[in-house]
C-alpha positions as CSV (number, residue, x, y, z in Angstrom):
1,X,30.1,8.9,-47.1
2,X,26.4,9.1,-47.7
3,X,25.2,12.6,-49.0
4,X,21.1,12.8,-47.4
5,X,19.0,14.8,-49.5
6,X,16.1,15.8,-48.0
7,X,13.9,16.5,-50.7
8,X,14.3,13.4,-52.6
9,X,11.0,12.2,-51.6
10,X,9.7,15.2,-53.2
11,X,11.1,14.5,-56.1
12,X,10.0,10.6,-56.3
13,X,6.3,11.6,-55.5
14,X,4.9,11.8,-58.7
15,X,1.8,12.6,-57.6
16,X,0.1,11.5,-53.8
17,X,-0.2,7.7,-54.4
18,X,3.6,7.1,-53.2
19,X,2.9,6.2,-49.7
20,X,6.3,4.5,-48.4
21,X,6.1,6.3,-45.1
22,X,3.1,3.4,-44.4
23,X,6.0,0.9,-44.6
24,X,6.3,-0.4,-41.0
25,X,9.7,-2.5,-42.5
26,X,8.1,-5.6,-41.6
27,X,9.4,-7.9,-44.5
28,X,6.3,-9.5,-45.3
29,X,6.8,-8.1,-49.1
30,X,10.1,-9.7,-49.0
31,X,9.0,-13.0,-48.1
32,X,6.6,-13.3,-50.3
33,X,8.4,-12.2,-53.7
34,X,8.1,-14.9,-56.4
35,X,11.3,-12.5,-58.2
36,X,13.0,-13.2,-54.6
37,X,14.4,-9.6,-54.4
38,X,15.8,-9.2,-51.4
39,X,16.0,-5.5,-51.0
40,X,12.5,-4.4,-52.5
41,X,10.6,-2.7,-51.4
42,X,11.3,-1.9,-47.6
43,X,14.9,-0.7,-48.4
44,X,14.5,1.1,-51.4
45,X,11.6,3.0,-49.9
46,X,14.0,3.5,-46.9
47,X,16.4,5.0,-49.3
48,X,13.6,7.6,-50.7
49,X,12.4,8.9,-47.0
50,X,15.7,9.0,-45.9
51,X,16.9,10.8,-48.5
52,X,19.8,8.6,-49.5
53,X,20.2,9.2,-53.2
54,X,22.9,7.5,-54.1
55,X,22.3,4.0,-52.6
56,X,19.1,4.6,-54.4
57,X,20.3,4.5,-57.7
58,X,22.5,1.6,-57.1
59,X,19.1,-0.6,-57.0
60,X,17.9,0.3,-60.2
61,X,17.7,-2.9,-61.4
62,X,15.9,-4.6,-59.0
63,X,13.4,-1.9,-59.1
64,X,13.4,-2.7,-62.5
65,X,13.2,-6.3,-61.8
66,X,9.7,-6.0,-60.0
67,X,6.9,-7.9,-62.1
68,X,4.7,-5.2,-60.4
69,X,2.1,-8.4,-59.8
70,X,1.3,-7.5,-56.1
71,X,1.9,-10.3,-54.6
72,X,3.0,-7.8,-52.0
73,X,1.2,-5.4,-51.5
74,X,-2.1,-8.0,-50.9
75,X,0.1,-9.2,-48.3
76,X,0.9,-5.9,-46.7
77,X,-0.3,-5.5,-43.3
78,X,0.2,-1.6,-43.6
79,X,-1.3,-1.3,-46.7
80,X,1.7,0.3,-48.7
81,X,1.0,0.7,-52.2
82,X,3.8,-1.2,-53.5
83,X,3.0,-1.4,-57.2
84,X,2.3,2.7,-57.5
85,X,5.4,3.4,-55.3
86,X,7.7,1.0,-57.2
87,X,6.2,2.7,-60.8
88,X,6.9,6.2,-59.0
89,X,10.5,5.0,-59.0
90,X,11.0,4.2,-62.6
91,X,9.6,7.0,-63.3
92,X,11.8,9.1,-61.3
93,X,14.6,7.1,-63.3
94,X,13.5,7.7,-66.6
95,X,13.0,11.7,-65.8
96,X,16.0,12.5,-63.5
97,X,18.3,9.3,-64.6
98,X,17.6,8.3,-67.6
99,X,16.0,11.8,-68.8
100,X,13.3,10.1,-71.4
């Protein structure tokens, strides 16, 4: 059963550079990946609108994974900040996760 917490966007958005809602879930950033990671960034931002917590922390590691080169978000027909919103992640790990 999935627990939807509204407000975990809010919490993600480290400041107003995490622009996921852009993402029009096209797959272009998947197709393009030189890591090959399957699931980032079009679910995982998914996760974060949609409040799904829990599936969001089961992909830490490929958020960790990202070689934040942009590859991407050149590619992005939306124009989806992919780098900034995949660094807003970690750093929603490391201060609600991981609590550095």
């Amino acid at each position: 059963m999935t627990v939807l917490q509204p407000n975990l966007v809010d919490e993600v958005r480290a400041d107003e550079s995490f622009n996921a809602s852009a993402c029009m879930n096209c797959g272009v950033c998947t197709a393009i990946c030189p890591m090959e990671l399957e699931h980032l960034p079009r679910e995982i931002f998914r996760y974060v609108l949609l409040g799904m917590k829990e599936e969001l922390l089961q992909h830490q590691e490929t958020v960790f994974s990202c070689l934040l080169c942009k590859m991407c978000e050149v590619n992005c027909p939306a124009g989806v900040h992919i780098t900034e919103n995949v660094r807003s992640l970690r750093h929603y790990f490391d201060r609600k996760v991981f609590r550095i």
